[in-house]
C-alpha positions in Angstrom: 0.3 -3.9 -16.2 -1.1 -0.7 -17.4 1.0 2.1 -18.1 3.7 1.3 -16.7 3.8 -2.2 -17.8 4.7 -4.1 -20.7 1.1 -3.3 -22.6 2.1 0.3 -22.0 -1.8 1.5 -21.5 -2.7 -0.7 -24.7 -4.5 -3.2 -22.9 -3.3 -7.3 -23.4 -3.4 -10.6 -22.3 -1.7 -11.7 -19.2 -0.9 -15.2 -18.7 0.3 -16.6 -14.7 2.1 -20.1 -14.9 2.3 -22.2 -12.0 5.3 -23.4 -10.2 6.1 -26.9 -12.4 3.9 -25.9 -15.2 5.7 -28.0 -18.1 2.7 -27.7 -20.7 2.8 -26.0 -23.9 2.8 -21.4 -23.7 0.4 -20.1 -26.0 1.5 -16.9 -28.2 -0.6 -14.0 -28.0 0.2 -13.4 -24.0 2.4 -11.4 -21.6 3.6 -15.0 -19.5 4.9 -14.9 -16.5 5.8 -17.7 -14.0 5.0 -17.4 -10.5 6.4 -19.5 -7.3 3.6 -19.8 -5.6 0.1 -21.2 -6.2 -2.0 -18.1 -4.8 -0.4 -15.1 -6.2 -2.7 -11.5 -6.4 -3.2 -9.1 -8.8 -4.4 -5.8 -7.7 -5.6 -3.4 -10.4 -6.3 1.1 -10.5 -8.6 1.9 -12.8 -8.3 5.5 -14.0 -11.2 5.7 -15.6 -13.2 3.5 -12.3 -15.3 0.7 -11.4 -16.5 0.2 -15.0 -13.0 -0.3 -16.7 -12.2 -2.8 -14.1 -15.2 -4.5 -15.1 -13.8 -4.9 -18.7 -11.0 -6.6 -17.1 -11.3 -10.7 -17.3 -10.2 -13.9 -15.0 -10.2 -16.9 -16.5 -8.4 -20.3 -16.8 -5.9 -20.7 -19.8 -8.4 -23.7 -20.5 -11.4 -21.6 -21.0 -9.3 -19.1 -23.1 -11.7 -20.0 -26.0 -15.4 -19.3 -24.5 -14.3 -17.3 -21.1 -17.5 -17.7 -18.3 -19.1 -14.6 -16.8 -17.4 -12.8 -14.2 -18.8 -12.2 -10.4 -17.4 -8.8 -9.7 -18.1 -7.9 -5.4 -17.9 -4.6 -4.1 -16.4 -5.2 -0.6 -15.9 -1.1 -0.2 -18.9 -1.0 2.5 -17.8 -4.9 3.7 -16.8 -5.1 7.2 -14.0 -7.7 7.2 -10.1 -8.2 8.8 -6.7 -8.2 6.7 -4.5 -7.3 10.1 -2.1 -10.2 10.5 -1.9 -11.3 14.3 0.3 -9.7 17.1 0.5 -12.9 18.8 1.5 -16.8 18.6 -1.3 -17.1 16.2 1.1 -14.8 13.2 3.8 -17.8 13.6 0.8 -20.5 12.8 -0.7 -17.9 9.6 3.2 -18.4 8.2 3.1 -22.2 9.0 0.0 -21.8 7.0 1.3 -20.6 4.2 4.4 -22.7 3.8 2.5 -25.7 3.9 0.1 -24.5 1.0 3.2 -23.1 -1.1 5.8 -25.7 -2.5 9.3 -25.5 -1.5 11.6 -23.7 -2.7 8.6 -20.7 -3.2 11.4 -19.2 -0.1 14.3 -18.3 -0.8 17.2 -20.2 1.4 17.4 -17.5 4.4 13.9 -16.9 4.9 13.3 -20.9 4.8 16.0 -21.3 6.8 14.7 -18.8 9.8 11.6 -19.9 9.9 12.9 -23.8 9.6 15.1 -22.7 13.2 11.9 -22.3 14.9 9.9 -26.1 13.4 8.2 -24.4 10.2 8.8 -26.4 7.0 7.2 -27.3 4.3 5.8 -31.0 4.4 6.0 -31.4 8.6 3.5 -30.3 11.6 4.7 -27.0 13.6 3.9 -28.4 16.9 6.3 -25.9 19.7 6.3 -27.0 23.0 5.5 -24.3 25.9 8.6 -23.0 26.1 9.0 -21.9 22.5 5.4 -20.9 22.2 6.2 -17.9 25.0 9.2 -16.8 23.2 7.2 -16.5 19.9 4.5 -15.0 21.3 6.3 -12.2 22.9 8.4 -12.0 19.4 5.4 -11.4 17.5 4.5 -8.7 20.2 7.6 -7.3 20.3 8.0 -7.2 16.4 5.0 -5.7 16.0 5.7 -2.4 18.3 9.3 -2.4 16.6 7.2 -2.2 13.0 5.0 0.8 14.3 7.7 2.7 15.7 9.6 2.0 12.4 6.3 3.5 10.1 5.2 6.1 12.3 8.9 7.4 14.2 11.6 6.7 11.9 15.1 7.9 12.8 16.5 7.8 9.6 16.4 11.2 7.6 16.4 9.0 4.3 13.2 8.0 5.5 11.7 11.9 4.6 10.3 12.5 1.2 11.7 16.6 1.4 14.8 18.0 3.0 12.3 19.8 6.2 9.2 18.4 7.5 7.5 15.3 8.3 6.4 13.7 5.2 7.6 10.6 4.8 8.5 7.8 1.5 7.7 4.0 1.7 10.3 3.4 -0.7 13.3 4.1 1.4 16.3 4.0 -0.9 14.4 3.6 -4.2 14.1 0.1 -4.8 11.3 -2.1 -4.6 13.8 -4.8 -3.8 14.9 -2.4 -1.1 18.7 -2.5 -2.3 21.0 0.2 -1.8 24.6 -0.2 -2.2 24.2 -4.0 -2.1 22.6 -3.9 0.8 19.2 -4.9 2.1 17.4 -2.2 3.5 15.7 -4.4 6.3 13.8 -1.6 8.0 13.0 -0.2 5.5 11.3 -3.4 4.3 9.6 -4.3 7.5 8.3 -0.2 6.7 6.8 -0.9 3.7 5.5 -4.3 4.5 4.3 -3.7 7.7 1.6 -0.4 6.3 1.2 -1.6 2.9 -0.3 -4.9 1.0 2.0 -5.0 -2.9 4.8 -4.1 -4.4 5.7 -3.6 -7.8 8.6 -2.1 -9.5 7.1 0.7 -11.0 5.8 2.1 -7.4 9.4 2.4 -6.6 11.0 3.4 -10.0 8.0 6.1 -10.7 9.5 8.5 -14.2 8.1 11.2 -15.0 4.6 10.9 -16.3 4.3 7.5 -15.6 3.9 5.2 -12.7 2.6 6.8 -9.6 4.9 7.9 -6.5 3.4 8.2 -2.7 4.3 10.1 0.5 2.6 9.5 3.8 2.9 11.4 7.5 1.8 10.7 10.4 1.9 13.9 12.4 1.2 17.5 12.6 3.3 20.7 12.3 3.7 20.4 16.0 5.2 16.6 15.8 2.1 15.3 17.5 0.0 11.9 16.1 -3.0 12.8 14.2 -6.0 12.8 16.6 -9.4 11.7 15.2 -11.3 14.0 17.7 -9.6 17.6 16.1 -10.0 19.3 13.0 -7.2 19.8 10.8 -6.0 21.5 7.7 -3.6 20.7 5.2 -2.3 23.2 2.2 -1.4 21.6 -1.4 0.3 24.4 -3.7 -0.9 24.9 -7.0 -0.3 22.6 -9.5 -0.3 19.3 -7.4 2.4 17.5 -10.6 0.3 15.1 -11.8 0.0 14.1 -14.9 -3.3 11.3 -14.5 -4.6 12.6 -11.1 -3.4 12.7 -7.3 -5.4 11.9 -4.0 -5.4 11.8 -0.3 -6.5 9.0 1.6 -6.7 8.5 5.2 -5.9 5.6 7.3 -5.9 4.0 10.8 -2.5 4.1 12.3 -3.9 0.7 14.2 -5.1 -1.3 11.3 -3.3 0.3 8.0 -6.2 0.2 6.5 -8.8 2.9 5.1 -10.2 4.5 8.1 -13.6 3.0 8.9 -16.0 6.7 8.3 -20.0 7.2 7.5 -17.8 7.1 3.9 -16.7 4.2 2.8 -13.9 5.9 0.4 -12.0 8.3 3.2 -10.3 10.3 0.7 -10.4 13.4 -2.0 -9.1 13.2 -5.2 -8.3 15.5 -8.7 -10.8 13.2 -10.5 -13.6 13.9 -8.6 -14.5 16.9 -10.4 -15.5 18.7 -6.9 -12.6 19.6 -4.9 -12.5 23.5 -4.6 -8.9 25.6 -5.3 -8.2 28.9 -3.8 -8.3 32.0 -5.6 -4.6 31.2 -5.7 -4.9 27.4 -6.6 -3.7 26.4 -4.1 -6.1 23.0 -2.3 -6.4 23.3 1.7 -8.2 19.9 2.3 -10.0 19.5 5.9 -9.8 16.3 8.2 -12.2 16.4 11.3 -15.3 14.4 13.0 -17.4 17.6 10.7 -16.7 19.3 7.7 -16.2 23.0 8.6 -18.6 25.2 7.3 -18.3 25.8 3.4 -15.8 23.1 3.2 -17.7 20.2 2.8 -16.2 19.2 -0.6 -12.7 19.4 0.9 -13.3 17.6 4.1 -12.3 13.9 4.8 -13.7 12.6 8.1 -12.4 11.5 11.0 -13.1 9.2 14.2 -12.6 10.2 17.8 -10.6 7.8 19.3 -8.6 7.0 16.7 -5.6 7.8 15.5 -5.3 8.8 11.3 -2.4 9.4 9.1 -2.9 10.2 5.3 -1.2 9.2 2.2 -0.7 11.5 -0.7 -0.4 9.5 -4.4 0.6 11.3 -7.5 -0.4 9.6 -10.6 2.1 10.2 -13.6 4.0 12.6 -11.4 5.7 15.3 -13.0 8.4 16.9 -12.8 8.2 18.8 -10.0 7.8 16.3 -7.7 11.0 14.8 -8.7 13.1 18.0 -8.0 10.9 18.7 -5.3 9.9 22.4 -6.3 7.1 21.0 -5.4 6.0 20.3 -1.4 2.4 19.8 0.4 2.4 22.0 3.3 2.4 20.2 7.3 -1.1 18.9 8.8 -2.1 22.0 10.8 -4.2 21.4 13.5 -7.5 24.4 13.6 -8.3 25.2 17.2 
């Protein structure tokens, strides 16, 4: 949707069919049939809060007198997204097949997880043997994932030729296909520290789309420590055409790092992040803003470990020939 999607920034009508859905498809809408009963749509607002709230959900039946929307601001809600690192993850996918109808897998998935009892339509009931071999899976997998995010081997896993910054899109493909082959760490990567995936995250162009690299240490190679200050260095002219940001997260959770702020992060469109004489941006990450700095500073949690991610909004042109480089996460003594 959006800019980069078929409405092209004009705004439309979006209409999700059901798996089976034989009725009639009204003109008028962008259509589009999903597999699965519960599918998500996640929306970026450029212009915030209130243009979501122009956005509307409503059944196709209610097309003609829509009801009132219910928007909730969970930003300062406590709640948990983390998928379990135990025998408990196996019993959230038995979950899910059971809700889904078949065929919503594709034939290698279904039959993996068939192997080991889950399928559609009958109970997942291991005995004790196979429950201690899952559950040790599931921690094992888990530790595999993290060391896959956060120490990749694989140089194509850097955004630049030197330093640490890293891409989620490994290989440039949302399908993660290179040379028709499936890039399976680099889609446990992506999967394991993000939520969705769209094609136009992977296929940014220039001025349109958005493109995103994260790291997870410091110029020395060491994780990022909640309890120390740091300083990062964006050159001038950060190439984007809508707006860039930083946000920080918790290596443990992948999600937004839990701060006094409920929005860890600086951004272009906040109208208050100070350049150097030079233009160039040094943004600050520490448990306090360093004097002076406060409009630059993202906090930080002792005890807990951070890493940032760096999004370019209709990024430009050099980001894609990389003239363009943020500096290494410097830790300030």
């Amino acid at each position: 949707m959006g800019l980069a999607g078929q409405d092209k920034g004009e705004g439309g009508k979006y209409l999700f069919l059901p798996p089976g859905y034989d009725g009639d498809e009204p003109d008028g809408y962008y259509t589009h049939r999903s597999d699965t009963f519960t599918i998500w749509v996640v929306l970026r607002a450029l212009a915030g809060v209130e243009a979501i709230r122009q956005a509307r959900v409503y059944r196709l039946s209610d097309a003609l007198s829509p009801p009132d929307l219910v928007y909730v601001n969970i930003a300062e809600q406590v709640f948990n997204t983390v998928h379990s690192n135990d025998f408990s993850f196996f019993e959230e996918i038995d979950e899910l097949v059971q809700e889904e109808p078949p065929g919503s897998l594709d034939p290698e998935r279904a039959g993996q997880l068939a192997a080991i009892g889950i399928v559609h339509g009958q109970t997942f009931a291991p005995d004790e043997r196979l429950r201690a071999i899952l559950d040790s899976a599931a921690r094992t997998a888990a530790g595999m994932s993290r060391a896959l995010v956060y120490f990749p081997r694989n140089r194509d896993n850097f955004t630049f030729a030197e330093g640490s910054w890293k891409d989620g899109f490994v290989g440039g493909s949302y399908e993660f296909i290179k040379d028709d082959a499936r890039l399976l760490d680099a889609r446990t990567l992506f999967h394991y520290v993000a939520t969705v995936i769209t094609p136009a995250m992977a296929h940014a162009q220039v001025g349109a789309g958005s493109a995103y690299t994260y790291t997870a240490q410091d110029a020395r190679g060491q994780i990022l420590n909640g309890a120390n200050t740091y300083r990062l260095v964006l050159p001038p002219n950060p190439p984007a055409k809508n707006f860039w940001s930083l946000d920080i997260y918790d290596t443990q959770t992948r999600s937004l790092l839990c701060t006094d702020n409920p929005h860890p992060s600086v951004m272009s469109l906040s109208g208050t992040v100070t350049p150097e004489t030079d233009g160039s941006i040094v943004l600050w990450f520490g448990p306090a803003a360093p004097e002076g700095r406060e409009n630059n500073w993202v906090q930080t949690v002792p005890g807990k470990s951070w890493f940032p991610i760096l999004r370019i909004y209709g990024p430009l042109e050099s980001w894609f020939d990389k003239s363009w480089q943020p500096g290494e996460v410097e830790e300030v003594q």
